[in-house]
N, C-alpha and C positions, 0 to 999 in steps of 0.2 A: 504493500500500500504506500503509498505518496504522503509523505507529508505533506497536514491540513493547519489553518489558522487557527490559531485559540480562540477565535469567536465558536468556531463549529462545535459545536454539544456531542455528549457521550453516543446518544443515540443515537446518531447518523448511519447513514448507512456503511458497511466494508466496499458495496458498488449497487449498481442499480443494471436491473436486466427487463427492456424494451422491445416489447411484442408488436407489432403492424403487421394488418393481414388486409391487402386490398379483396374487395367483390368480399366480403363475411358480414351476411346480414345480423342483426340484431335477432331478429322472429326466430331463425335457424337452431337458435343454441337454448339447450337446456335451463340455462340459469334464466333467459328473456321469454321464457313461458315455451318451447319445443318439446313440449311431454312425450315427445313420440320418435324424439334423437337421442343421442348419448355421447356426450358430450365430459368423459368423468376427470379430466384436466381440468377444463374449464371449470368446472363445477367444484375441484375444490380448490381452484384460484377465488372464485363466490366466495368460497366458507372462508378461506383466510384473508379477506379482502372487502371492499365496500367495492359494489354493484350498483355504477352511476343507470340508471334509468332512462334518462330522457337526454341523453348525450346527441346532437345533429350537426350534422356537417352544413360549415357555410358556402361546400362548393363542391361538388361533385366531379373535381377534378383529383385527383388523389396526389399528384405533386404539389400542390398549393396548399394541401392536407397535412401534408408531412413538411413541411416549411410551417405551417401555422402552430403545428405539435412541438417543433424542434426549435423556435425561437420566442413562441409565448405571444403569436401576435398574429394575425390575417394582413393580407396584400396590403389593405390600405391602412395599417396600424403599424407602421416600425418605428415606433418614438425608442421602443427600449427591445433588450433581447434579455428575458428572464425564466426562457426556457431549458430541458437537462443538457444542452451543447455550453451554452453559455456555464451554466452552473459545472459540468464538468471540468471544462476551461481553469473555475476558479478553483476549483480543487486541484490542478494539474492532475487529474485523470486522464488516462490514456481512452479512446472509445474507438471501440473495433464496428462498422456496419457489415454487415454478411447480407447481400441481399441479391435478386435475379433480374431487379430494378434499378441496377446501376448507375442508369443517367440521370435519374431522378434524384439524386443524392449530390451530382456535381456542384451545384452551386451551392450546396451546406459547407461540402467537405473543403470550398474554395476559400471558406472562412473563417475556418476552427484546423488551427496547425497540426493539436492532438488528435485530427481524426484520420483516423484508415478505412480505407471502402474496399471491402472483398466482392469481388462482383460476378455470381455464375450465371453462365448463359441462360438465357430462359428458352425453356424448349416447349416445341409446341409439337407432341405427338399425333400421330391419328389414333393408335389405339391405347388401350393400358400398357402400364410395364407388366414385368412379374415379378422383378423384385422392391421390397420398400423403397432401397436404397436406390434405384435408378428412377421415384416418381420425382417430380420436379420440387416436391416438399422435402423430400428425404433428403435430395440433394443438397438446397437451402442448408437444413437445419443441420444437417450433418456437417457441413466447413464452419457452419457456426459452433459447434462444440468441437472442433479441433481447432479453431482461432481459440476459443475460448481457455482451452485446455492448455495452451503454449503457455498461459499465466499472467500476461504483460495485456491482460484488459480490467478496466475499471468499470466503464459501462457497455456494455453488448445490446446490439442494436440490433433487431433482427427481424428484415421486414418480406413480407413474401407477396411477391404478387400473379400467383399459378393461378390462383382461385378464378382469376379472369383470362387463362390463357390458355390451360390444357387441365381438363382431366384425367391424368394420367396415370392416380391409382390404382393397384394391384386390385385384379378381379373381386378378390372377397371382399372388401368394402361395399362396393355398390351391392353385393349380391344379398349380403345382410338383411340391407333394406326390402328386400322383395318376399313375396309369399309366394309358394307354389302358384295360386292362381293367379296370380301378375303376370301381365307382359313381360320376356324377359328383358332384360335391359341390357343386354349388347356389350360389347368391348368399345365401342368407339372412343377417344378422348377429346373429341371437338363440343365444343361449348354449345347447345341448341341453340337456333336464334327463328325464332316463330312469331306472329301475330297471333293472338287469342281473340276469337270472336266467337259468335253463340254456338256457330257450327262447329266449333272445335273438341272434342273427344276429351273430355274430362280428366280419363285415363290419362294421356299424353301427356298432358301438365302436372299429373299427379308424380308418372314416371323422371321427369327429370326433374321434382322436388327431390326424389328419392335418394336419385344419381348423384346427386348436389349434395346430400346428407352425409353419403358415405365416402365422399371427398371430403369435407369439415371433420368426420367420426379421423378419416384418416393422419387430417392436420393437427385434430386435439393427442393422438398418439407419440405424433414426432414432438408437438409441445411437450409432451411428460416428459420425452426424454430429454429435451434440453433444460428442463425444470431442474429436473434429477440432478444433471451435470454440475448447473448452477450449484444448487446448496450441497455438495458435497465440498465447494472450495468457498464460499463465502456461509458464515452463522450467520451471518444478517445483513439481509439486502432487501432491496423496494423492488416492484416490479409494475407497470403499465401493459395489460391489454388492450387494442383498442383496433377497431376497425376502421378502414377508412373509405368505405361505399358498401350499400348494398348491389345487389343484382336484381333485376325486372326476370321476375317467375312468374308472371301471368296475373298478378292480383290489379296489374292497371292495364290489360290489352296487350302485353308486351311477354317476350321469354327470350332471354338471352341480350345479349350484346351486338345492337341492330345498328346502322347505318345513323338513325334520327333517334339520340338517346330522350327520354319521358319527362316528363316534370319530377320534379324535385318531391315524387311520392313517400312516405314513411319508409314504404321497399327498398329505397335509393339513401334516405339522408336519416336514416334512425342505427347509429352507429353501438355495436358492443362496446363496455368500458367495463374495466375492473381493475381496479388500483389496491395495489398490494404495500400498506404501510410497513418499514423495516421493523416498526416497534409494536405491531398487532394491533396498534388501533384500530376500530372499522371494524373489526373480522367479523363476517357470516352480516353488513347493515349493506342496508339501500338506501339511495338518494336517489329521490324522484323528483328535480329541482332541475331546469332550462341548463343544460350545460354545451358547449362549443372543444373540440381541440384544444383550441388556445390554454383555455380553462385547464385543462389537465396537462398542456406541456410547461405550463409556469408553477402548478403545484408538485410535478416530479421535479422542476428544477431548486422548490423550495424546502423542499425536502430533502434535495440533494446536499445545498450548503449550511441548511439551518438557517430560520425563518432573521435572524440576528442579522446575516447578510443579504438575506435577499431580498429585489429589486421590483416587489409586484405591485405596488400602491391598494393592495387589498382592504386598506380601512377607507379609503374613497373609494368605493364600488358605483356610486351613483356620480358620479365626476367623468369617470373611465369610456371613451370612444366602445363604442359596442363590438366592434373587433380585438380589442387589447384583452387577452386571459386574466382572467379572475380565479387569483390561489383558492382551494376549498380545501386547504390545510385544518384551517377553523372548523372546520366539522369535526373534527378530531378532538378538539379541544370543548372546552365549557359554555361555548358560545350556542347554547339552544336554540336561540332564535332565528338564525341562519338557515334550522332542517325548513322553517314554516317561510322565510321570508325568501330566501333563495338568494342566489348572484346573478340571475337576469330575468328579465319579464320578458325577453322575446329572441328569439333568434331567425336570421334571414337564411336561407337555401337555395342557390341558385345552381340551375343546370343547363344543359345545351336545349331541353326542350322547357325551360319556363321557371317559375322561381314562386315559392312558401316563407308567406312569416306565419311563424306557431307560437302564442303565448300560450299561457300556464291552462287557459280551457278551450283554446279554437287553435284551428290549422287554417289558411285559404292558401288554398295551392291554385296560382293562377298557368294553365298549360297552354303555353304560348298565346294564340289570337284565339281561342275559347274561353269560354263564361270560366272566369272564377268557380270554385266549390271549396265551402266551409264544410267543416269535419268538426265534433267535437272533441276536445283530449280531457284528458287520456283515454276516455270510455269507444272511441274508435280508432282501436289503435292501427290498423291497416286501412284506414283512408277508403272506408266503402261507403258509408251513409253520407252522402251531401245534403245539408239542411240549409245551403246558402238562399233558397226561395222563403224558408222558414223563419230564418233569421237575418232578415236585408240589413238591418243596423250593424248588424257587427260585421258582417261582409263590408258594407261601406268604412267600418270604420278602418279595418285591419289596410285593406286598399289603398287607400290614405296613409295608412301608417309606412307600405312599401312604398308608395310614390314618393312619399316625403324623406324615406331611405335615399331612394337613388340622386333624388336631387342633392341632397345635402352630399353626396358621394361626388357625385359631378362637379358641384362647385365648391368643394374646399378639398376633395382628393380624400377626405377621410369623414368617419360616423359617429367625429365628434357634436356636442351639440343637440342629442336628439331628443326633441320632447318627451315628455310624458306619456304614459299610454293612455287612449282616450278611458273615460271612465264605464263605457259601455264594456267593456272588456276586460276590467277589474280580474279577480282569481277567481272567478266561477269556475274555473278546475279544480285547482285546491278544495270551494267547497260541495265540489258533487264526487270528490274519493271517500 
């Protein structure tokens, strides 16, 4: 280990170990209600861990994702950099990334001298392997725990982005998923890419949930084993899960990764999170409170140096440009008020086909040049009942609230500034849980 400044406290961590899984939806996994997958990594990351709920991406690009995670801030917010690179940094931590999205990382690694980028090809097979070790997951995780294993890393980075490129898992995974009387489901490893409309065969959509299932079952296996790795060489480290897009399975007209990606539906911008405190705070709670990226790349990075040094402005929470992360260290701590008041009333979601602001009881996903549709949250949590005819007020007001987004975007470059929420939109979430 490197020596730290005496401001940094006992508990700190020995190193911190950084999970990113691009295309892993939230709905998929055990811990976010998947009673029907298996998921037992993840699940007891849950138990040791606090299980962020309502975590959304503000952009359905996954490199703008993983910049907004790794510096504590979104595109138009770089006043400050209070995410785990920076906080590594001040630790003189060494950080090893292992990933098969290599490019994606240049301009991080352009800017932090202690970072190394391992970068294995990403393959895009037609059918499965047959062995673990040659899927495109196995391969990832596996130079991750032999970088890991050399000794000379502080925080391990380790990001995978197959889930959107090939399924290439070993036959028995998907097979799992199937019953004698299913369809079977094939060898192929190309990602389905279909339109869903009335006429479409139920079965079909059901089948490549399934396929998709037991690619994730496969990913949470390689996760144990680099867990494993982990805490055989560090007693005490932090660790962050977090996804950074869903996939379009049929639940908005859509299967697979098409040509004209969908609005910015819960299926796309409703990301897994599960933050693993070095000192067991949290363990086995949820937090059901508006969170962003940002949010949790600037509470890994406060966690990394101890809150004495670190840079997040988290006691002006209501000062803070809507893109700059918000520490939820404080949950950890005494501050009760925080589980009810939360660190944001709203967050924006833009994608290539149209953009959602979601407060704490409404979603309006506007899908490109089509009518708005309001959702209620959390009680729809996949975006199927529109009651925007039913409730015209708060559609106008949300509407309003994005227009006045973008403008103030446009003309100052940042989402400083931004009023209040109208009152019609108050936490009617919070009180219909």
């Amino acid at each position: 280990m490197n020596q730290t400044s005496p401001c940094w406290q006992e508990e700190l961590p020995e190193g911190w170990l950084l999970v990113t899984v691009d295309r892993l939806p939230a709905w998929m996994l055990s811990p976010f209600g998947a009673t029907w997958a298996s998921n037992p990594t993840i699940c007891q990351l849950a138990s040791a861990g606090l299980t962020c709920d309502r975590v959304l991406a503000g952009t359905t690009y996954s490199s703008q994702t993983l910049e907004e995670l790794a510096m504590g801030y979104s595109a138009a917010c770089k006043d400050t950099a209070a995410g785990p690179l920076a906080a590594a940094e001040a630790r003189g931590w060494n950080v090893t990334v292992v990933t098969d999205a290599g490019d994606q990382f240049s301009g991080l690694s352009s800017q932090f001298s202690n970072m190394n980028v391992v970068s294995i090809a990403p393959q895009q097979l037609p059918v499965t392997v047959e062995t673990e070790e040659k899927s495109s997951c196995g391969r990832v995780v596996s130079a991750a725990v032999h970088e890991f294993e050399k000794g000379k890393t502080d925080l391990l980075w380790c990001h995978l982005g197959s889930l959107g490129v090939s399924w290439d898992a070993p036959q028995v995974w998907r097979d799992s998923f199937f019953d004698e009387d299913d369809p079977p489901p094939g060898n192929s490893a190309e990602i389905p890419e279909f339109a869903v409309t009335q006429e479409t065969d139920p079965d079909r959509v059901s089948s490549v949930r399934q396929i998709f299932a037991g690619e994730i079952a496969h990913m949470d296996e390689w996760l144990g084993r680099l867990v494993t790795s982990v805490s055989a060489r560090w007693q005490r480290f932090g660790m962050l899960l977090l996804g950074l897009r869903g996939l379009p399975l049929g639940l908005h007209g859509q299967v697979g990764i098409g040509p004209d990606e969908p609005a910015p539906y819960t299926e796309l911008s409703h990301l897994p999170a599960i933050l693993v405190d070095p000192t067991d705070r949290q363990a086995s709670q949820r937090y059901g409170g508006l969170l962003m990226p940002a949010d949790l790349g600037v509470t890994v990075g406060e966690l990394i140096v101890g809150k004495e040094c670190a840079n997040t402005f988290s006691d002006r929470l209501e000062e803070l440009p809507q893109g700059v992360g918000r520490s939820i260290q404080r949950l950890f701590g005494d501050d009760a008020g925080l589980w009810r008041r939360g660190f944001r009333d709203r967050v924006c979601s833009v994608s290539g086909g149209g953009r959602t602001l979601t407060v704490a009881g409404w979603s309006l996903v506007e899908p490109g040049d089509k009518q708005p549709k309001l959702f209620m949250k959390p009680d729809d949590f996949f975006d199927l009942s529109d009651v925007a005819d039913r409730s015209r007020e708060v559609t106008e007001a949300l509407a309003d609230c994005l227009d006045a987004l973008d403008h103030q975007r446009s003309e100052s470059g940042s989402e400083a500034g931004i009023d209040p929420l109208p009152k019609v939109l108050g936490d009617e979430g919070s009180n219909r849980r």
